[in-house]
GUVO-255491 format. One line per 3 residues: their letters; for each residue x, y, z of C-alpha. Coordinates in nm, 4 decimals, decimal comma, padded with zeros to 6 digits. Layout:
A = X Y Z; ...
END
This chain:
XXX = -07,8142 06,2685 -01,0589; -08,2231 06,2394 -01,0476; -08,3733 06,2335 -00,7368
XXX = -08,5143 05,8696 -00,7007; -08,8549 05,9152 -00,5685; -08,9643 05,7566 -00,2722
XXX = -09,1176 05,4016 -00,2780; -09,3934 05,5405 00,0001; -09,4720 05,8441 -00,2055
XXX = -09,7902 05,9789 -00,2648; -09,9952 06,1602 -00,5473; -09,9895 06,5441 -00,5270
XXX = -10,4074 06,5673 -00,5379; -10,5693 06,7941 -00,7642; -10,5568 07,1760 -00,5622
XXX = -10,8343 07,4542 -00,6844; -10,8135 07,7623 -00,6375; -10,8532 07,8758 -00,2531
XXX = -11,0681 08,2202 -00,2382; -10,7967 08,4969 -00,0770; -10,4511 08,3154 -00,1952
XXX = -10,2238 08,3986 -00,4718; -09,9135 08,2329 -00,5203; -09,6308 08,1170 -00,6991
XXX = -09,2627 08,0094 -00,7322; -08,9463 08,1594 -00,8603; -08,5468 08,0741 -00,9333
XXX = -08,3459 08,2739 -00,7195; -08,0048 08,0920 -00,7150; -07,9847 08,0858 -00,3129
XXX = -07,8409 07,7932 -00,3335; -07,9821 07,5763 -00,5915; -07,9181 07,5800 -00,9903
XXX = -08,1807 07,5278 -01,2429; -08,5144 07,5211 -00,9969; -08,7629 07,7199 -00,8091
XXX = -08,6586 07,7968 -00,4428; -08,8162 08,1055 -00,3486; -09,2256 08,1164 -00,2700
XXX = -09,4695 08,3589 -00,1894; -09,8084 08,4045 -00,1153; -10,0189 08,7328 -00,0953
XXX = -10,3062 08,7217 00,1474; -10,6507 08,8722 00,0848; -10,6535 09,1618 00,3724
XXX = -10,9151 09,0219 00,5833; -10,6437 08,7389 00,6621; -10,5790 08,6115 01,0707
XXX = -10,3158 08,3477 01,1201; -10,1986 08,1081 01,3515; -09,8535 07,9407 01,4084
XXX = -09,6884 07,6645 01,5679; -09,2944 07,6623 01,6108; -08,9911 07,4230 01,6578
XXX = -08,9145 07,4001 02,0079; -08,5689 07,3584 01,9677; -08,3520 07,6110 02,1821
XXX = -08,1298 07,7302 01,8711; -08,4195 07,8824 01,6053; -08,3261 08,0286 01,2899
XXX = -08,4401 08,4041 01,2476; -08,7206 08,3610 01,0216; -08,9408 08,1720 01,3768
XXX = -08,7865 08,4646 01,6035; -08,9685 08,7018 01,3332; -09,2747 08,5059 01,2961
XXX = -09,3299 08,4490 01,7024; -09,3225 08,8154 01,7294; -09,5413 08,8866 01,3570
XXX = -09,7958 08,6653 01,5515; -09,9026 08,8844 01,7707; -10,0237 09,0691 01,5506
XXX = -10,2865 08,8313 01,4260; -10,3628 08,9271 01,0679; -10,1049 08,8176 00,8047
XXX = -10,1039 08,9842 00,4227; -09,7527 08,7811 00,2391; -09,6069 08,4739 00,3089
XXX = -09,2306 08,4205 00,1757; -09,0742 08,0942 00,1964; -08,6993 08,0189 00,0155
XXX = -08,4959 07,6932 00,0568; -08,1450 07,5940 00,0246; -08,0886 07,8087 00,3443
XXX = -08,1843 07,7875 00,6416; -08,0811 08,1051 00,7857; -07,9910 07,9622 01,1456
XXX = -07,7015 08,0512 01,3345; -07,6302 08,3560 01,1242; -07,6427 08,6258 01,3991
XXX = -07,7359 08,9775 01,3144; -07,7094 08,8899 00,9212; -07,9738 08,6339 00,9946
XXX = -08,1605 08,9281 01,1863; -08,0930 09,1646 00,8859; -08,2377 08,9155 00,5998
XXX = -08,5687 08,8649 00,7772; -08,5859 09,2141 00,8116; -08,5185 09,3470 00,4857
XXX = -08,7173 09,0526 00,3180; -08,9954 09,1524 00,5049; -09,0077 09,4966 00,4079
XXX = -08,9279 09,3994 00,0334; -09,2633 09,1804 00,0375; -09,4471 09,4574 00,1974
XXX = -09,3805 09,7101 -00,0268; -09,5384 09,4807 -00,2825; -09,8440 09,4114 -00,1480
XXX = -09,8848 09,6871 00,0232; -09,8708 09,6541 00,4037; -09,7022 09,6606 00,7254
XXX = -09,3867 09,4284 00,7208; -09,5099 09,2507 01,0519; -09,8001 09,1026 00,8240
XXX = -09,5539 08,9070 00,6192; -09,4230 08,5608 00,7215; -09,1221 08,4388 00,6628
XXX = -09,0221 08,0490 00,6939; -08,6366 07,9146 00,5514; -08,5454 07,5591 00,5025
XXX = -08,2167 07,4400 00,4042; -07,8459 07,4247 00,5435; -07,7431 07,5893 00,8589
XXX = -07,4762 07,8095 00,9512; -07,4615 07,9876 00,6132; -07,5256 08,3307 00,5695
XXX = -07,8319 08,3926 00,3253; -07,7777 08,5875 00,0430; -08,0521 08,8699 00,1091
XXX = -07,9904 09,0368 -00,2253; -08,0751 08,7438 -00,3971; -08,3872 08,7038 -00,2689
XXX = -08,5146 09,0166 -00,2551; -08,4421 09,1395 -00,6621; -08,6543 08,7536 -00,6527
XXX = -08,9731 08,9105 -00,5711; -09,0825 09,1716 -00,7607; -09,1234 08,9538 -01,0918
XXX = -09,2555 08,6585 -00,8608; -09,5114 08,8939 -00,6821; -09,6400 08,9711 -01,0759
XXX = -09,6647 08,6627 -01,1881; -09,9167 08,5354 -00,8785; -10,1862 08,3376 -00,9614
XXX = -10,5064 08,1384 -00,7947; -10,3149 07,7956 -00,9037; -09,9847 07,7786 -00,8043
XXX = -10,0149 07,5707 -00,5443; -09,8149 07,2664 -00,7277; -09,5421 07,5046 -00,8087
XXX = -09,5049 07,6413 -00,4296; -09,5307 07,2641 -00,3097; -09,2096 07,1806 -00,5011
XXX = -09,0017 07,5413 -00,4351; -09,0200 07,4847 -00,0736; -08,8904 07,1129 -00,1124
XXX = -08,5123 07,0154 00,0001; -08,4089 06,6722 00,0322; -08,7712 06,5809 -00,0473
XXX = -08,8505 06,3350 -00,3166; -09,1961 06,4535 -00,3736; -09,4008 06,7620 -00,3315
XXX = -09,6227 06,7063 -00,0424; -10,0268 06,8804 -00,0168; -10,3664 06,8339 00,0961
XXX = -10,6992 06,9776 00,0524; -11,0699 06,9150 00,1863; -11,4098 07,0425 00,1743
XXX = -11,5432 07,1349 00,5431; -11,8424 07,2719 00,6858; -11,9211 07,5792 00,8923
XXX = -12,2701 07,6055 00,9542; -12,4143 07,4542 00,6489; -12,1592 07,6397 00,4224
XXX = -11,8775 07,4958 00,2749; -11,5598 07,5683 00,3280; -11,1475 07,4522 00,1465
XXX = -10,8664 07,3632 00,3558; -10,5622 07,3232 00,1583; -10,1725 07,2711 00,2913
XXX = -09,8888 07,2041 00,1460; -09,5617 07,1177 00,3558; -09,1863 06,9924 00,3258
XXX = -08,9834 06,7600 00,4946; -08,7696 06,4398 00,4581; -08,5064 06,4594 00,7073
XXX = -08,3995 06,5966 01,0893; -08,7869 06,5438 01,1181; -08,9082 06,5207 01,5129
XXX = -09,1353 06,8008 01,5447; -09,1699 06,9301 01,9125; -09,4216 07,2217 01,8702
XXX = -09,4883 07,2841 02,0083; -08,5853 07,0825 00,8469; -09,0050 07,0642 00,8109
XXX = -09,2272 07,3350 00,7434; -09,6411 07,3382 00,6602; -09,8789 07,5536 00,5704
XXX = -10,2507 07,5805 00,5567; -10,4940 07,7800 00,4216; -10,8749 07,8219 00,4429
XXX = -11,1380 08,0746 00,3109; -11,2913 08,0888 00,6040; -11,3374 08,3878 00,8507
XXX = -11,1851 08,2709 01,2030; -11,0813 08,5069 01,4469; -10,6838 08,4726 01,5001
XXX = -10,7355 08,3058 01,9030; -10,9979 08,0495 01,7921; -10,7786 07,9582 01,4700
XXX = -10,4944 07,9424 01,7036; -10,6343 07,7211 01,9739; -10,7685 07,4661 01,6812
XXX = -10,4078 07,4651 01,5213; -10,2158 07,3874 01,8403; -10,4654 07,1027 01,9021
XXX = -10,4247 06,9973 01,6086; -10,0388 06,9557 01,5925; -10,0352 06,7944 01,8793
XXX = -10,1647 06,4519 01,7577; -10,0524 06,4603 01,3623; -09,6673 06,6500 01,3678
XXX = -09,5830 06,5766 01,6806; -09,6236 06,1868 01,6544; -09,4488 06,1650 01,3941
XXX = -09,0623 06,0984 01,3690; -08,7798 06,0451 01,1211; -08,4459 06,0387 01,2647
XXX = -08,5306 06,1955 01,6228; -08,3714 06,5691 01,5336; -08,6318 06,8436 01,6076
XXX = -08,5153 07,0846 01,3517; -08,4626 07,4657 01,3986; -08,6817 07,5366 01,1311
XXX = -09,0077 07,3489 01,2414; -09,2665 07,5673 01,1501; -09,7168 07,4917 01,1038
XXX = -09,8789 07,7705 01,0231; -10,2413 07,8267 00,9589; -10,4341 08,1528 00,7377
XXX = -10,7805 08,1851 00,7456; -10,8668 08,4225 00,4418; -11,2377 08,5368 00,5370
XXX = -11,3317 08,4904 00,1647; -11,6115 08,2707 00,2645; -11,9579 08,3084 00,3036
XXX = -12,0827 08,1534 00,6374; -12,2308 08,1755 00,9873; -12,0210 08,4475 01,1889
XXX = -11,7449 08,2171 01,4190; -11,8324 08,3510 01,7738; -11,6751 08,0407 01,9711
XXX = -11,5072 07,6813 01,9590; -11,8174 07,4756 01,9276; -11,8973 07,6682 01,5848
XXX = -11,5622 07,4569 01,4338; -11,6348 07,1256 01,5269; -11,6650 07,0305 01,1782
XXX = -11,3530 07,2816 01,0571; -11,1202 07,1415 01,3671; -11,2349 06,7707 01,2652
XXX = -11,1043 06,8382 00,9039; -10,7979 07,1293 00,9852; -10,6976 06,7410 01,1692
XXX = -10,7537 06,5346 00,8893; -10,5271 06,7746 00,6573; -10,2335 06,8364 00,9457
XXX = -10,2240 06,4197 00,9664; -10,2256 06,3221 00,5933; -09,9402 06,6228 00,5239
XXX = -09,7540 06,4707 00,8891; -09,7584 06,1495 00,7092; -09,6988 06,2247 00,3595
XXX = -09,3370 06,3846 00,5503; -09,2904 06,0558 00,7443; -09,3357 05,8556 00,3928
XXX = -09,0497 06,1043 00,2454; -08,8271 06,0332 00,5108; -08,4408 06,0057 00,3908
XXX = -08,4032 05,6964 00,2771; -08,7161 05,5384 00,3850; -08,8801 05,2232 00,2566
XXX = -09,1409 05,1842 00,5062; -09,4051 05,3643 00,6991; -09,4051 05,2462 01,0783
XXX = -09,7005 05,2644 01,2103; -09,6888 05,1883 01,6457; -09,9914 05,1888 01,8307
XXX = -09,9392 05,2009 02,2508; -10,2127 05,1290 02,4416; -10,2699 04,9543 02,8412
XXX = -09,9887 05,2802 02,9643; -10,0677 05,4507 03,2608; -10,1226 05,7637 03,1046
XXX = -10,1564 05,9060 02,7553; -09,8726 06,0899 02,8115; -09,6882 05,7560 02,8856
XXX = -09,7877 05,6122 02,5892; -09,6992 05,8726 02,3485; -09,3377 05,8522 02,5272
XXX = -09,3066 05,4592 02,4833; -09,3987 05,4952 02,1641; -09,1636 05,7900 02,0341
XXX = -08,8793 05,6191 02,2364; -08,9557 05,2898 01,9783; -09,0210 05,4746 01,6687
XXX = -08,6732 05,6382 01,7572; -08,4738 05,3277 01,8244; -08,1805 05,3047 01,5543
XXX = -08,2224 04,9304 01,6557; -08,6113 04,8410 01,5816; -08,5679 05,1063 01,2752
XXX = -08,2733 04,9152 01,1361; -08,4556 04,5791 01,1706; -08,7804 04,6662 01,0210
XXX = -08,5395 04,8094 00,7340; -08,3877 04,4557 00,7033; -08,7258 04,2509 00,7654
XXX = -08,6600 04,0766 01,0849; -08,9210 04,0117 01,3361; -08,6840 04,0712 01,5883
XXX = -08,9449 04,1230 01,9163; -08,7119 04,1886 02,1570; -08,5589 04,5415 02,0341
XXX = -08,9223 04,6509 02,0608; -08,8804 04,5328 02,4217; -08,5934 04,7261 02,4789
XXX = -08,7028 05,0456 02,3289; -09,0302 05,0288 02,5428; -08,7848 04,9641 02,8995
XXX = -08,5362 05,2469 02,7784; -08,8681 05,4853 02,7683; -08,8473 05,5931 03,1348
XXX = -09,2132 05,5204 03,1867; -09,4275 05,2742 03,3788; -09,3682 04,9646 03,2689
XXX = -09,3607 04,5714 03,4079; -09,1854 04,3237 03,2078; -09,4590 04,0424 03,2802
XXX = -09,7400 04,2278 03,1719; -09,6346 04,3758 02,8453; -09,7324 04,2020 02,5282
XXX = -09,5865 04,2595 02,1442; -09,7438 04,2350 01,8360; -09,6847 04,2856 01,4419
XXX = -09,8895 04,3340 01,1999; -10,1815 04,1458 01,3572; -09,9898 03,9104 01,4689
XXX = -09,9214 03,9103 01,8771; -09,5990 03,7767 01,9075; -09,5456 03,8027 02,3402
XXX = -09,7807 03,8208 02,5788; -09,7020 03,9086 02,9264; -09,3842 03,8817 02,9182
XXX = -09,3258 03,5736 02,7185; -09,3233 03,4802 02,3404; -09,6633 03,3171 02,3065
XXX = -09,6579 02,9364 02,2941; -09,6266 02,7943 01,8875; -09,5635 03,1459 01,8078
XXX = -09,5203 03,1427 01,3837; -09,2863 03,4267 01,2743; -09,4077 03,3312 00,9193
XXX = -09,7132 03,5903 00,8772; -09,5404 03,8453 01,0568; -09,2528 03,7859 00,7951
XXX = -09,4774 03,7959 00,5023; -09,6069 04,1892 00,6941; -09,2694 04,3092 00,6873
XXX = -09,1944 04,2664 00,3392; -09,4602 04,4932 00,2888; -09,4504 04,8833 00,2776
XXX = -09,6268 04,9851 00,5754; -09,5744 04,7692 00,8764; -09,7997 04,7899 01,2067
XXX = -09,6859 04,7694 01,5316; -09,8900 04,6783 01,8718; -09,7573 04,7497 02,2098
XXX = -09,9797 04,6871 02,5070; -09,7662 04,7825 02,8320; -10,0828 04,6034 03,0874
XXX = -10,1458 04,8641 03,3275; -10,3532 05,1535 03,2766; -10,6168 05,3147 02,9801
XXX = -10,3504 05,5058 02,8426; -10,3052 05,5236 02,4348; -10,1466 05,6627 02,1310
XXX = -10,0281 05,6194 01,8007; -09,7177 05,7335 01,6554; -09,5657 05,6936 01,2986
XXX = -09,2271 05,6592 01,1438; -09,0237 05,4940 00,8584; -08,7208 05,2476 00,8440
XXX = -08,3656 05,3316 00,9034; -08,1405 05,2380 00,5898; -07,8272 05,3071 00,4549
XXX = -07,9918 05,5785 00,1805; -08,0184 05,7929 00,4916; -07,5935 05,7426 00,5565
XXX = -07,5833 05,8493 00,1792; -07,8078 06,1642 00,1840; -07,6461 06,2939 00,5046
XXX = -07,3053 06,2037 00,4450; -07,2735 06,4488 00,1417; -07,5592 06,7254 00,2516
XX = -07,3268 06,9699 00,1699; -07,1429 06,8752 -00,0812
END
């Protein structure tokens, strides 16, 4: 059966080449029949890298072998399959990452702790190392400058489309590319710090300043962002900075104003673009807290709506129903008064301190919900606090996918 493509899809943009990357895609029958799963990159040697992982308590192997590559700080090959997780598989899991590494280093020539590793797929199944190690040699040859589409789409899962960005950013008065791709539809609630991303630039960053602007990043784009409230043991944002470029020589923070500025603009349109894939989805959520005590707060109220099953489930069947926004806000376990808190939808406030406003008319809010994105306002009354989190509908498509994952 074709994969029906998501009605909140986006266009894969055009994606030059990126000075320092070579990559490409390959069939290696992991799990899948008839497509590319298997991925790798090679890394121009002048390469530092940064990395963000799932917080969850039960990783797969590949993040226990990139949290320890890491230290390192210079990365050379990047090898990504899917169909497979490789989580919960012990010392096999252990073994794969091990061997895979060493495969991939042989090829381009350096230490196995410069190549990363990232898995995405079904857990608990041992991954057939031999598989995708006789993948690589012929996919190592065949690396070009433009792959990028082709990598997009072997990482992908349950995706419906491939997912990528790319910008033009300045250092000094030099121009630099930022490009990502990433994957993810479903058990999406990133806690950095199954979805995976990762971004490339020529520039020449040293590995704790590219490090410091990644984790800042996330923090505001991922990790607002929610599909079904499972952080996955795969999560996995990781940034390469290729050195290929020609500009002033990065000596602190205040040198990447304009890089961290656009490194955010890249992390939030891929964080999206996952959101708008989400299993089964027919809207984007957008839900924007403000009046919370604290930031923090608001970030909380706001996850604990954009996780209700109840406000997801009644976006999904267009009803303006107020009050399960109202619940999910007083289930939060943050600051919160009943008689100052005010709702609103899609421009349209609907309660104000604690009342539905008088000669209220669901009508426009109505015609907003038919729509594909939908815009909700929370204003809990009682502090500066703010933030805005995303997330789609709940439908029965999402019962379908997960129901026969396996199968």
């Amino acid at each position: 059966m074709a994969t029906v493509i998501s009605p909140l899809a986006v266009p894969l943009p055009a994606l030059p080449p990126l000075a320092g990357v070579r990559l490409g895609a390959a069939a290696a029958g992991i799990r899948y029949t008839g497509r590319n799963d298997v991925v790798m990159m090679e890394l121009a040697a002048s390469t530092t890298v940064a990395g963000v992982f799932t917080s969850n308590k039960c990783p797969g192997a590949p993040i226990d072998w990139c949290r320890d590559a890491l230290a390192g700080g210079h990365a050379r090959a990047v090898v990504i399959n899917a169909g497979n997780a490789n989580v919960f598989t012990g010392a096999a899991g252990a073994a794969t990452t091990k061997a895979t590494a060493a495969a991939a280093a042989k090829l381009v020539g350096c230490k196995p702790k410069q190549v990363f590793l990232a898995s995405t797929g079904v857990i608990g199944e041992v991954l057939p190392t031999e598989k995708l190690t006789a993948a690589l040699p012929a996919l190592h040859a065949a690396l070009t400058d433009d792959g990028w589409e082709a990598a997009a789409r072997g990482i992908m899962t349950t995706d419906t489309f491939p997912k990528a960005s790319t910008v033009i950013a300045k250092i000094g008065d030099a121009d630099i590319r930022i490009t990502g791709i990433a994957k993810g539809s479903g058990m999406i609630a990133p806690d950095m710090a199954t979805m995976l991303c990762f971004i490339f630039t020529d520039a020449a960053i040293p590995a704790p300043l590219l490090q410091a602007a990644l984790s800042k990043g996330v923090g505001t784009t991922f990790n607002c962002t929610t599909v079904d409230s499972d952080t996955s043991t795969s999560d996995t944002v990781m940034l390469f900075a290729t050195g290929a470029a020609k500009h002033p020589k990065v000596t602190d923070a205040k040198m990447l104003k304009g890089f961290t500025k656009a490194l955010h603009g890249v992390l939030l349109d891929l964080a999206l673009q996952v959101t708008r894939d989400g299993e089964g989805a027919q809207k984007l959520i957008r839900i924007d807290v403000t009046g919370a005590a604290t930031n923090k707060s608001a970030k909380r109220i706001g996850m604990a709506v954009a996780n209700s099953p109840l406000v997801k489930t009644a976006i999904a069947g267009e009803d303006a129903n107020w009050g399960r926004i109202v619940m999910a806000v007083g289930k939060a376990g943050e600051p919160a008064d009943r008689d100052k808190l005010s709702i609103g939808m899609g421009g349209v406030w609907m309660a104000r301190d604690g009342a539905v406003i008088a000669g209220y008319d669901e009508t426009p809010v109505v015609a907003h919900m038919k729509g594909l994105e939908v815009d909700i306002a929370i204003d809990i009354g009682l502090g500066k606090g703010k933030a805005t989190v995303w997330t789609c509908d709940l439908t029965h498509g999402y019962i379908d996918i997960n129901g026969s994952y396996r199968s």
